[in-house]
C-alpha positions as CSV (number, residue, x, y, z in Angstrom):
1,X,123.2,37.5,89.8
2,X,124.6,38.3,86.1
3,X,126.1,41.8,85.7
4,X,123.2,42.2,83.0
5,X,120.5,40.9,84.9
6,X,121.3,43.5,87.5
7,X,121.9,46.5,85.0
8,X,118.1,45.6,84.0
9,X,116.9,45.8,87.1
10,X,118.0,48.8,88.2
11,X,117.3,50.3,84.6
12,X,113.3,48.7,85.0
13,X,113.1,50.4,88.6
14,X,113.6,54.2,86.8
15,X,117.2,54.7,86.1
16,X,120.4,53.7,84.2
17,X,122.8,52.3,86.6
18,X,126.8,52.9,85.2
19,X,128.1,49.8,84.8
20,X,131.0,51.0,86.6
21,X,129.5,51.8,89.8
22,X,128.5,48.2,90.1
23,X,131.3,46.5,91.9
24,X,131.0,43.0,93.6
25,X,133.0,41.2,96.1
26,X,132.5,38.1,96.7
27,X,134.2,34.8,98.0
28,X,133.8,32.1,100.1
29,X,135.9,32.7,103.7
30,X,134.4,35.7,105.3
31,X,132.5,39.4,104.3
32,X,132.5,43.0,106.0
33,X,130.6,45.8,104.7
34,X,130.6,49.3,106.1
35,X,130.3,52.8,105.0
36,X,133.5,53.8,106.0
37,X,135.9,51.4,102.9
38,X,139.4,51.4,105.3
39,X,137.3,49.9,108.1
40,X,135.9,47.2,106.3
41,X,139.5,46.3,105.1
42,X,140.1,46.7,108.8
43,X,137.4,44.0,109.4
44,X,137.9,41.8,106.6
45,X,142.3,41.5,107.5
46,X,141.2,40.5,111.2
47,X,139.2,38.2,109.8
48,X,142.2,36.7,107.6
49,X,144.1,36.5,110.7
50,X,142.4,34.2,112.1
51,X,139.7,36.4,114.3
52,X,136.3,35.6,114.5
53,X,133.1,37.6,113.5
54,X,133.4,39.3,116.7
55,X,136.8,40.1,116.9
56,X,136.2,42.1,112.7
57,X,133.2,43.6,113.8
58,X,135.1,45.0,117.1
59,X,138.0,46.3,115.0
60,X,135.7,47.2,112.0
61,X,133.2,49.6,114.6
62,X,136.7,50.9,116.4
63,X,137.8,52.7,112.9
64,X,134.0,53.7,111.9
65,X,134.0,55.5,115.0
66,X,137.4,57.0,114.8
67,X,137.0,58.4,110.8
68,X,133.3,58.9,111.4
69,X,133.0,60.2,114.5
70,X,130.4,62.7,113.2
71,X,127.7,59.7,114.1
72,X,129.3,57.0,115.4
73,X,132.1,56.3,118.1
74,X,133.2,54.6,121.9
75,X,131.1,57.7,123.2
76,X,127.6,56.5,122.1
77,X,125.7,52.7,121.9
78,X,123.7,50.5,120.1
79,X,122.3,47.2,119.7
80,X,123.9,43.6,117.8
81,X,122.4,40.6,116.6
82,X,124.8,37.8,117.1
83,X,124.7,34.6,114.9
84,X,127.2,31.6,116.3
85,X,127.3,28.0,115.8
86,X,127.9,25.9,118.7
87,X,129.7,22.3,119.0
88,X,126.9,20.7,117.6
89,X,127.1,22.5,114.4
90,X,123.8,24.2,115.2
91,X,123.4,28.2,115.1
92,X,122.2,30.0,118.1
93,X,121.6,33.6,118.3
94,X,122.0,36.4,121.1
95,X,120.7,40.0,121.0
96,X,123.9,42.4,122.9
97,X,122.3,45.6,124.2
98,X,124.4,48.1,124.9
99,X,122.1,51.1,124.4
100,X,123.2,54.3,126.4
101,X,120.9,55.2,129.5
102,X,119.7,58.1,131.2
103,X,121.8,59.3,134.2
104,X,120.6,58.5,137.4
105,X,119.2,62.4,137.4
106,X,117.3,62.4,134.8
107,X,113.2,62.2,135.7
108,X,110.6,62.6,133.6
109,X,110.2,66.1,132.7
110,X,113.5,66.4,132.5
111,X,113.6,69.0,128.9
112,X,109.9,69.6,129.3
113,X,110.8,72.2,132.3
114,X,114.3,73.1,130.8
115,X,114.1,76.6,129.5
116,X,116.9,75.6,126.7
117,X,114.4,74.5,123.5
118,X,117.7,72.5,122.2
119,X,118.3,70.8,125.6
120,X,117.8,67.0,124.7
121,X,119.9,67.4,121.6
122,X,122.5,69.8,122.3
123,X,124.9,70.5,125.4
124,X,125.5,67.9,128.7
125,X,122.0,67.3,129.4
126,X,121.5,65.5,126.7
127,X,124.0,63.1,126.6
128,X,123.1,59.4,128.1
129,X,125.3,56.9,129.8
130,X,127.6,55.6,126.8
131,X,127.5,51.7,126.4
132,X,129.8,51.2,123.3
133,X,132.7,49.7,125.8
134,X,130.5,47.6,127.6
135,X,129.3,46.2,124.0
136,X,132.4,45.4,122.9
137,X,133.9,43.7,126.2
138,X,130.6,41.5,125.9
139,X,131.4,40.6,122.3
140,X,134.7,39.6,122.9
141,X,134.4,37.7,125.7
142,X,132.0,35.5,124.5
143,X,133.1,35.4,120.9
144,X,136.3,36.9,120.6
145,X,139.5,34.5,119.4
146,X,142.3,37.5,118.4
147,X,143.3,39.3,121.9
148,X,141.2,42.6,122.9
149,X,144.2,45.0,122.6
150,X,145.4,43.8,118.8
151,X,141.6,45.0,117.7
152,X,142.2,48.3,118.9
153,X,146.0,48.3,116.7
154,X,144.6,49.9,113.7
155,X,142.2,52.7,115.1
156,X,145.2,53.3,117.3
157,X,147.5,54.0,114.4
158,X,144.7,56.0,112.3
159,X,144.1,58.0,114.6
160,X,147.6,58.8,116.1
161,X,149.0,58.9,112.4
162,X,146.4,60.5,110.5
163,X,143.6,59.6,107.7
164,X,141.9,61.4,104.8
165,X,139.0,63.1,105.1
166,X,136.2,61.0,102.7
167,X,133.7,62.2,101.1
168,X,130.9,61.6,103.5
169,X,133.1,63.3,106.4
170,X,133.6,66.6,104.3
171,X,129.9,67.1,104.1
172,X,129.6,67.0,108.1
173,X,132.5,69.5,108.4
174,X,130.0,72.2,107.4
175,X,130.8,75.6,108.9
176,X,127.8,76.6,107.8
177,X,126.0,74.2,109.7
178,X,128.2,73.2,112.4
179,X,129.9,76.5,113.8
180,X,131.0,75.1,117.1
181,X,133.6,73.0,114.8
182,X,135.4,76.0,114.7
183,X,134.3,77.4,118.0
184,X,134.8,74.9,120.5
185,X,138.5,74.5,121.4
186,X,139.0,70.8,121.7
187,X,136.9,70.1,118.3
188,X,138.8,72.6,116.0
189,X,142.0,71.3,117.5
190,X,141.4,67.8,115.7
191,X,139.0,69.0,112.7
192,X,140.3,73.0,112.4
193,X,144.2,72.7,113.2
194,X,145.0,75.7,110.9
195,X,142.0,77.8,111.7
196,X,139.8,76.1,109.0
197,X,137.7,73.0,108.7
198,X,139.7,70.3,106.8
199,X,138.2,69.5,103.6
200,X,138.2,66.6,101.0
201,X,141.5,65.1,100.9
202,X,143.1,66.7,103.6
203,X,144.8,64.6,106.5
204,X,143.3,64.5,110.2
205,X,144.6,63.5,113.2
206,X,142.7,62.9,116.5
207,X,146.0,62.8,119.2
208,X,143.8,63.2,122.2
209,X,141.4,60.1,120.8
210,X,144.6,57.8,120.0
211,X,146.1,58.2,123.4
212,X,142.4,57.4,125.0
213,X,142.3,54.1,122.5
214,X,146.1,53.1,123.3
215,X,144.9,53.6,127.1
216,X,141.2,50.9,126.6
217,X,143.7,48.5,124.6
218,X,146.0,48.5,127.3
219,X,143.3,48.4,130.3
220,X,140.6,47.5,128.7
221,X,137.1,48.5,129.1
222,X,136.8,49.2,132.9
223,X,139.2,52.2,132.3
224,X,136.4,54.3,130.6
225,X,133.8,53.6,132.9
226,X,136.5,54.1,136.0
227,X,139.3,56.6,136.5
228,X,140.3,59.6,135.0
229,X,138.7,59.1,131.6
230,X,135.4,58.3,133.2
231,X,135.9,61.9,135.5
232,X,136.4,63.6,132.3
233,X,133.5,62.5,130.8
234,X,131.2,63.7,134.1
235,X,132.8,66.4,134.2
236,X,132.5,67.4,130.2
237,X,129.3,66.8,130.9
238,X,128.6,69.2,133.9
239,X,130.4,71.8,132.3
240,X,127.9,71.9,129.7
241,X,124.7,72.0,132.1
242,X,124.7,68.2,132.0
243,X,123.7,65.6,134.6
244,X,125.8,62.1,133.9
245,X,128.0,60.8,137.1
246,X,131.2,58.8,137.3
247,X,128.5,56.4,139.3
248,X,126.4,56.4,136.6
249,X,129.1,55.7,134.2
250,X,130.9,53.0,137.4
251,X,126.7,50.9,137.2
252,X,126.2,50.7,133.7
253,X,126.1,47.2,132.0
254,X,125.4,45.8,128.5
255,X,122.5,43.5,128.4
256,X,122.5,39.6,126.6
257,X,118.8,39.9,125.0
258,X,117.2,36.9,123.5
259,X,116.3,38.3,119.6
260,X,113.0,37.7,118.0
261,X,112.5,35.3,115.3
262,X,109.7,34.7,112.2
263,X,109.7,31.9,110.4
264,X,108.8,33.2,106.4
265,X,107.6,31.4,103.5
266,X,107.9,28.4,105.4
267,X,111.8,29.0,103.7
268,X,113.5,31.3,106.2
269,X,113.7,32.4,109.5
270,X,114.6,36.0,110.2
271,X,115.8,37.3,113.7
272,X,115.9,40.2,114.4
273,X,116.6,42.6,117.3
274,X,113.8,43.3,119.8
275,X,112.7,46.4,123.1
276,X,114.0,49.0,122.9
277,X,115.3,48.7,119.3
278,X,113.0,47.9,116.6
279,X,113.8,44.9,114.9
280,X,109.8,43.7,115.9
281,X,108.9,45.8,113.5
282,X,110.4,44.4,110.5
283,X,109.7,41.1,111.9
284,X,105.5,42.0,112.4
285,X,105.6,43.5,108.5
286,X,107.2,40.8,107.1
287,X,105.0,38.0,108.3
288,X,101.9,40.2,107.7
289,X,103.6,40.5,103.8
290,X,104.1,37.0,103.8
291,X,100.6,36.3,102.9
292,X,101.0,38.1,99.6
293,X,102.6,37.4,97.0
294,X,106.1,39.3,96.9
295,X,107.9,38.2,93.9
296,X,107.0,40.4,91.4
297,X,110.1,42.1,89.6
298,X,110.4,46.3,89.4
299,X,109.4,45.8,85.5
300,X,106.1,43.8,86.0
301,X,102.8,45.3,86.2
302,X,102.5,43.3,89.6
303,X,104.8,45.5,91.2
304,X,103.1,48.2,92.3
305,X,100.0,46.2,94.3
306,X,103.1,44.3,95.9
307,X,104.8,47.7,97.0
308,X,101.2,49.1,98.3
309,X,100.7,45.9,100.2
310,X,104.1,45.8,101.7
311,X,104.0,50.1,102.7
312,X,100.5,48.5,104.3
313,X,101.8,46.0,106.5
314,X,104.6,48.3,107.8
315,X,102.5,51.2,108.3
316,X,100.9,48.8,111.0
317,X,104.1,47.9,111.9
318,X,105.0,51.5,113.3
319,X,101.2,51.8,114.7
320,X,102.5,48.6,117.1
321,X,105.8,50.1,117.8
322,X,104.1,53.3,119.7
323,X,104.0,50.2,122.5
324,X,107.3,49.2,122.9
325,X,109.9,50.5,125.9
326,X,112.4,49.9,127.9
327,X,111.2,46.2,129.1
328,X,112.7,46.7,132.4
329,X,110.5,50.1,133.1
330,X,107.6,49.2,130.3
331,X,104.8,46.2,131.4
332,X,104.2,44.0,128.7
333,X,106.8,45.1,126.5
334,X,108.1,41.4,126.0
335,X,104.7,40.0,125.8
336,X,103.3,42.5,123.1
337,X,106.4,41.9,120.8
338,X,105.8,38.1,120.6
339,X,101.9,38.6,119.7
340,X,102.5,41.1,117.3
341,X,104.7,38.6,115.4
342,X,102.6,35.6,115.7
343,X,100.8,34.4,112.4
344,X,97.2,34.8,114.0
345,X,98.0,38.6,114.2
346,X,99.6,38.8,110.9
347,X,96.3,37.5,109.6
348,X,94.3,40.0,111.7
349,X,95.9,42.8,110.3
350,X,96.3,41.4,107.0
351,X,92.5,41.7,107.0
352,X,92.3,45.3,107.5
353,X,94.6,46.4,104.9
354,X,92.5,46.9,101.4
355,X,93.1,48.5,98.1
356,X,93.3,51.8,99.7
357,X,95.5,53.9,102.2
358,X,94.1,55.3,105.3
359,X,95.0,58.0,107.5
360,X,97.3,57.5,110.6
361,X,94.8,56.5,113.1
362,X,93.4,53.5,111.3
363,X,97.0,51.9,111.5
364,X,98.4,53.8,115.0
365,X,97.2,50.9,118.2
366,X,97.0,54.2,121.1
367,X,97.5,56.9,119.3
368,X,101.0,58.0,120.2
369,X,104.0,59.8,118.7
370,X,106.1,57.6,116.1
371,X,109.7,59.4,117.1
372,X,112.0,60.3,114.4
373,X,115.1,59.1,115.5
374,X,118.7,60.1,114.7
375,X,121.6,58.9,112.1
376,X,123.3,55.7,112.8
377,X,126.3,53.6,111.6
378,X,125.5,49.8,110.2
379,X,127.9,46.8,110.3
380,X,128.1,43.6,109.0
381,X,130.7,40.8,109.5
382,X,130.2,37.3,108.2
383,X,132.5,34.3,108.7
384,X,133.1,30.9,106.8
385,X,132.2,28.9,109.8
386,X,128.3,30.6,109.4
387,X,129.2,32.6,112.3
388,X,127.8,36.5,111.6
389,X,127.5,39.8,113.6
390,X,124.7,42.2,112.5
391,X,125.1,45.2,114.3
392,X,124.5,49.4,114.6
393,X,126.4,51.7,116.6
394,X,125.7,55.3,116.4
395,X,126.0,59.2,118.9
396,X,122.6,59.9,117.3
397,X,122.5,62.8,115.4
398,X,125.6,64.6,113.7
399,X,128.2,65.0,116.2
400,X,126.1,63.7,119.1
401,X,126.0,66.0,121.8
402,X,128.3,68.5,120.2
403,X,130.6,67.8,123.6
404,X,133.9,66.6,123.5
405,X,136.0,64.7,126.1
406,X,139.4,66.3,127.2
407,X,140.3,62.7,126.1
408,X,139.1,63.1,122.6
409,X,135.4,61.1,123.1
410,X,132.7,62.7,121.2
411,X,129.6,62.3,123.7
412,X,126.4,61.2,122.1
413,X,122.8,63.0,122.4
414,X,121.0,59.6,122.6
415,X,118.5,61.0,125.6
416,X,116.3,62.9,122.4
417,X,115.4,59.7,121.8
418,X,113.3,59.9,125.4
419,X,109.2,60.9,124.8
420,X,108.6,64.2,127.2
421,X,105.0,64.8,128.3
422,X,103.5,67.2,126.1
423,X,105.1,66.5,123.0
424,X,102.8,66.1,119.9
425,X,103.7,65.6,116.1
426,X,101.6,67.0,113.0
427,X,98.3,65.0,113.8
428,X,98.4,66.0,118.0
429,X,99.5,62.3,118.7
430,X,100.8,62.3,122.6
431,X,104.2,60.9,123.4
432,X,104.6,57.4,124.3
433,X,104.2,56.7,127.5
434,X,106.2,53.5,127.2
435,X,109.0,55.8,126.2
436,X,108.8,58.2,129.1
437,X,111.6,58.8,130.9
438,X,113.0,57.6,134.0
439,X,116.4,56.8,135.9
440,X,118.9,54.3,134.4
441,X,115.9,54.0,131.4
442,X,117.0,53.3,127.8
443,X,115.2,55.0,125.1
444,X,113.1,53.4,122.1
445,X,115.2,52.6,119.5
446,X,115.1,52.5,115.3
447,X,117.6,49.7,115.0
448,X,116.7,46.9,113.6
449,X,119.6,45.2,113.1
450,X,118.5,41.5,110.9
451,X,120.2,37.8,110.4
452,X,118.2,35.2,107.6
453,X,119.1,31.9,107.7
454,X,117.7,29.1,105.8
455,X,114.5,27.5,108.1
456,X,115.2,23.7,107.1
457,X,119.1,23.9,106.7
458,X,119.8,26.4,109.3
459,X,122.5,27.8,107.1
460,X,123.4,31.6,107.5
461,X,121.4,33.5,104.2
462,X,121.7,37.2,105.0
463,X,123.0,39.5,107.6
464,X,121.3,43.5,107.1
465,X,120.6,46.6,109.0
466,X,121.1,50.3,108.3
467,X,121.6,54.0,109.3
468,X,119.2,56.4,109.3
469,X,117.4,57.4,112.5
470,X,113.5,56.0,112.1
471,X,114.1,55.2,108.1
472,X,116.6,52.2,109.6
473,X,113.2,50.2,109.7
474,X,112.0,50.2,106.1
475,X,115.2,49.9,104.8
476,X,116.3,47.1,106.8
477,X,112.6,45.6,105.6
478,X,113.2,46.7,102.0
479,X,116.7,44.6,101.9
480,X,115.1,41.7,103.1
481,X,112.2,42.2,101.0
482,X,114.6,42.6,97.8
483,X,116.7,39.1,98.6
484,X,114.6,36.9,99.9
485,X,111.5,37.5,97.7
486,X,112.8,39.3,94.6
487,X,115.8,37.3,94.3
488,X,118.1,40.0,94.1
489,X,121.9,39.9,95.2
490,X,123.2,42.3,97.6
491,X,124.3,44.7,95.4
492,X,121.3,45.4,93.3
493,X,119.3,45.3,97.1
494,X,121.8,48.4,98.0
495,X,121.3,50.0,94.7
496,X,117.4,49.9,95.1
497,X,115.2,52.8,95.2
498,X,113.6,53.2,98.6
499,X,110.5,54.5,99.7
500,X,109.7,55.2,103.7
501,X,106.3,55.5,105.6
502,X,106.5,55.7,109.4
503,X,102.7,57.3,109.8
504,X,104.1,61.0,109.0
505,X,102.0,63.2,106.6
506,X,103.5,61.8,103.5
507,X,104.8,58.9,102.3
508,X,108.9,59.3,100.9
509,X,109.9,57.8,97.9
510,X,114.0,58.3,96.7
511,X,114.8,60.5,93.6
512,X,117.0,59.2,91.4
513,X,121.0,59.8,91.6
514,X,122.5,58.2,88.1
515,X,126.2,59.3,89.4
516,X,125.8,56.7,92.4
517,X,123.8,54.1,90.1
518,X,120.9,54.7,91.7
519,X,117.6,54.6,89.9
520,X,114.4,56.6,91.1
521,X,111.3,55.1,92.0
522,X,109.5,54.3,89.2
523,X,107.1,57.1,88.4
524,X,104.0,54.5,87.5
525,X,104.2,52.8,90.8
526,X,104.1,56.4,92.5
527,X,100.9,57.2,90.3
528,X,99.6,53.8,91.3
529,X,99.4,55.1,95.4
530,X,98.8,58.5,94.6
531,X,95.8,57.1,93.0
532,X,94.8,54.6,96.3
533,X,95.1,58.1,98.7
534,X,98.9,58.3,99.6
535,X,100.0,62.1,100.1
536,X,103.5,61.7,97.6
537,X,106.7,63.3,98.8
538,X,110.2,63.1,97.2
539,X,113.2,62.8,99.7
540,X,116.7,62.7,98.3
541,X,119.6,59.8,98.8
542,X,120.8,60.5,102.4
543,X,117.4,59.4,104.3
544,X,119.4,55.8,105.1
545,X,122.4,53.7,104.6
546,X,122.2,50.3,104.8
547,X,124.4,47.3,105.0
548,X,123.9,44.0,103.3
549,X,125.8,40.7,103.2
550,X,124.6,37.5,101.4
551,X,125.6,33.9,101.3
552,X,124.6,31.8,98.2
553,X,123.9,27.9,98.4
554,X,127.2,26.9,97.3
555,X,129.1,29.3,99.7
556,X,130.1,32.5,98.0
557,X,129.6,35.6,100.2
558,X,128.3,39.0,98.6
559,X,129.1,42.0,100.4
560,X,127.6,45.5,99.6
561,X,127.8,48.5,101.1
562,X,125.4,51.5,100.3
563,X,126.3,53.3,97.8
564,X,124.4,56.9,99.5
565,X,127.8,57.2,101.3
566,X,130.2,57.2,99.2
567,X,133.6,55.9,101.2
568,X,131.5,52.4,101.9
569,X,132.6,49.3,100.3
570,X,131.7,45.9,100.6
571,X,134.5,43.1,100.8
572,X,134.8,39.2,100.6
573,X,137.8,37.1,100.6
């Protein structure tokens, strides 16, 4: 798209967008985008070496969680969508789920009987079985080309040499927020070396971390989950009231998953990730949307029945997530996620949804809590070949756990993600059942990690995701939404005002921020739902941060980073 063409855009959606905010990479042999701009250099020189989509998104996620290890790092998990074309030029896909689990301890009322309010998001007991390792050893072995230890080079080298603190790190080294950056020994040795918190600019270096990295390179994976590191991450954990094991840590395993798949418009097909992430989600929307019309443009009056009809069809997407589990400790799970994407069910639903909104329980399948997940790091790797990684990593919320390693490893607080008996949000919805927990279990998540290709060609269209606890869903579905229906390039799909709805009280529409170039949602279309019954509420730019890669017909790549944190960057080469 025109540098004009997006400029009007983004000025017809609310706000002026500087022209100089606007930046585009693009070319034709391979893209990275992440929030963190030295990783996806990282990602996109492994990729000029020679290494595949696998091997940049390896290195890329190594430095993400070594600059920004506030919510990301080898001490949490996630879930990837893995695009690769075989022999006979045709792409396959493969879901790798290496979500953390809950320690062989855990049972199911686990923080209901704990006395400590904070218990599941603070301290040892909430900290599940990190997976990140086992994630990456599956990655490379079945798609790796470069060897495991030269992936870990660069992290290795940041973090034993130093890096600047960005902008989006200096916000999360908040004494006022995060005191036990100061207070904890081991954390205020790498973040506090002089007494105070680095700041914007300053140098850090995480010595303990680099040793542990040089060590993984060396051994590879099996040394975290066996050995000394693996002893002191029980024991970091016990000392801090927790319940993980070296034996839970010696029995986990990452899990091959086959993803979920719509076909859309009879133009696309969109996979996406499936139990316990959410990528269903996005899938069940989009097919419901796909019986309306979706084209219109943020400056035609069409616009706003298009954005009340798409809020509609997610809003049941959430009511069918209150299903989905673990599948290995949930019936049906499997089952339930293919029905809810089929078109007969699109149409069922599409039936209910009207000119007006409706409160919660008109959309919500059993009544349960809609968890708001925590903050999450996207990635996105594409390749010339058509190969492409899709993938979100993340410790949950800001610093995890708030536990550190005596090998550097921030430990993640993933087990908040759990449902507990008793729990109700604002309209007394129960917890989830499904999301109970129970021994060796992995929470429900948010990530939704996405991969387009073109349903009659097969070639590779769009790789997508995001950050952002429960708001990873919309604006993975809002990306999608933006390219594939609105015809707009990656960069003017980051630079989009968002809006969220996950059944809360209100629904969330983005203010404008004219320093990022980001517009505002456009006050008519607000006025437009007000008017059909939706309770308005403003959020501000850091609800999510998303990723988004594009390939056009002829071959150029378009890589954009959000522009909500402000050390991402897109590249192409």
């Amino acid at each position: 798209m025109k540098l004009w063409r997006r400029l009007l855009l983004l000025g017809a959606a609310g706000a002026v967008a500087d022209a100089a905010t606007v930046t585009v990479a693009s070319g034709k042999h391979g893209a990275v985008a992440s929030e963190v701009g030295e990783c996806s250099q990282i990602g996109l020189d492994t990729l000029k070496k020679g290494g595949s989509a696998g091997d940049a998104m390896i290195a890329t996620a190594l430095c993400v969680g070594t600059i920004a290890a506030y919510h990301s790092g080898i001490g949490g998990g996630g879930f990837g969508i893995v695009r690769s074309i075989e022999k006979s030029g045709k792409p396959s896909y493969e879901m790798i789920d290496f979500r953390e689990t809950m320690p062989a301890l855990g049972n199911e009322t686990l923080y209901v009987n704990s006395s400590d309010p904070k218990a599941s998001t603070i301290g040892g007991l909430a900290v599940g079985v990190p997976g990140e390792l086992r994630g990456w050893q599956v990655l490379h072995k079945r798609y790796g080309k470069l060897p495991w230890k030269t992936l870990f080079q660069p992290s290795i080298k940041l973090a034993r040499d130093g890096f600047v603190v960005n902008p989006d790190l200096a916000n999360a080294l908040s004494p006022a927020s995060y005191p036990f950056l100061l207070e904890d020994p081991l954390f205020a040795e790498t973040y506090a070396p002089n007494g105070t918190l680095a700041k914007l600019g300053d140098t850090i270096k995480r010595t303990r971390f680099a040793r542990t990295l040089q060590t993984l390179a060396e051994e590879g994976p099996d040394a975290f989950y066996e050995g000394p590191i693996a002893v002191n991450i029980a024991s970091a954990t016990w000392a801090r009231g927790g319940i993980l094991t070296v034996h839970d840590l010696k029995n986990y395993s990452a899990i091959l998953r086959t993803p979920a798949n719509i076909t859309y418009r009879n133009k696309y097909r969109i996979w996406s990730t499936i139990a316990p992430s959410s990528g269903s989600v996005v899938l069940s929307a989009l097919k419901v949307f796909e019986g309306y019309n979706g084209s219109a443009l943020p400056n035609e009056a069409a616009i706003n029945e298009t954005t009340h009809k798409l809020i509609q069809a997610t809003r049941f997407g959430y009511g069918q997530r209150t299903n989905f589990g673990d599948p290995a400790y949930t019936a049906n799970v499997s089952t339930l996620e293919a029905e809810f994407i089929t078109a007969e069910t699109a149409a069922s639903v599409r039936a209910k949804i009207d000119e007006d909104n409706h409160p919660a329980l008109y959309y919500n399948v059993n009544n349960y809590l809609v968890l708001n997940d925590g903050g999450t790091s996207h990635i996105a790797v594409a390749d010339k070949d058509g190969n492409a990684v899709s993938l979100t990593t993340t410790v949950n919320l800001y610093w995890g756990s708030r536990v550190m390693t005596a090998d550097g490893i921030i430990l993640n607080d993933e087990m908040d993600d759990f449902s507990s008996p008793g729990q109700t949000n604002a309209f007394g919805f129960a917890a989830s059942p499904a999301n109970y927990i129970r021994p060796g279990k992995r929470p429900q998540s948010s990530i939704s990690s996405s991969i387009v290709e073109d349903l009659h060609t097969g070639e590779f269209v769009l790789a997508t995701g995001s950050a952002g606890g429960s708001r990873i869903i919309t604006a993975t579905l809002q990306n999608i939404y933006h390219h594939i229906d609105q015809g707009l390039d990656a960069n003017t799909s980051a630079h989009y005002p968002r809006w969220h709805d996950q059944l809360g009280p209100s629904t969330l529409f983005e203010l404008p921020a004219p320093t990022l170039g980001l517009a505002g949602f456009s006050n008519g279309t607000v006025a437009f739902l007000a008017a059909k019954g939706y309770n308005i509420s403003y959020q501000d730019t850091s609800g999510s941060t998303s990723h988004i890669i594009t390939r056009s017909k002829d071959g150029v790549f378009e890589a954009a980073a959000d522009p909500r944190k402000a050390a991402g960057k897109g590249l192409a080469f």
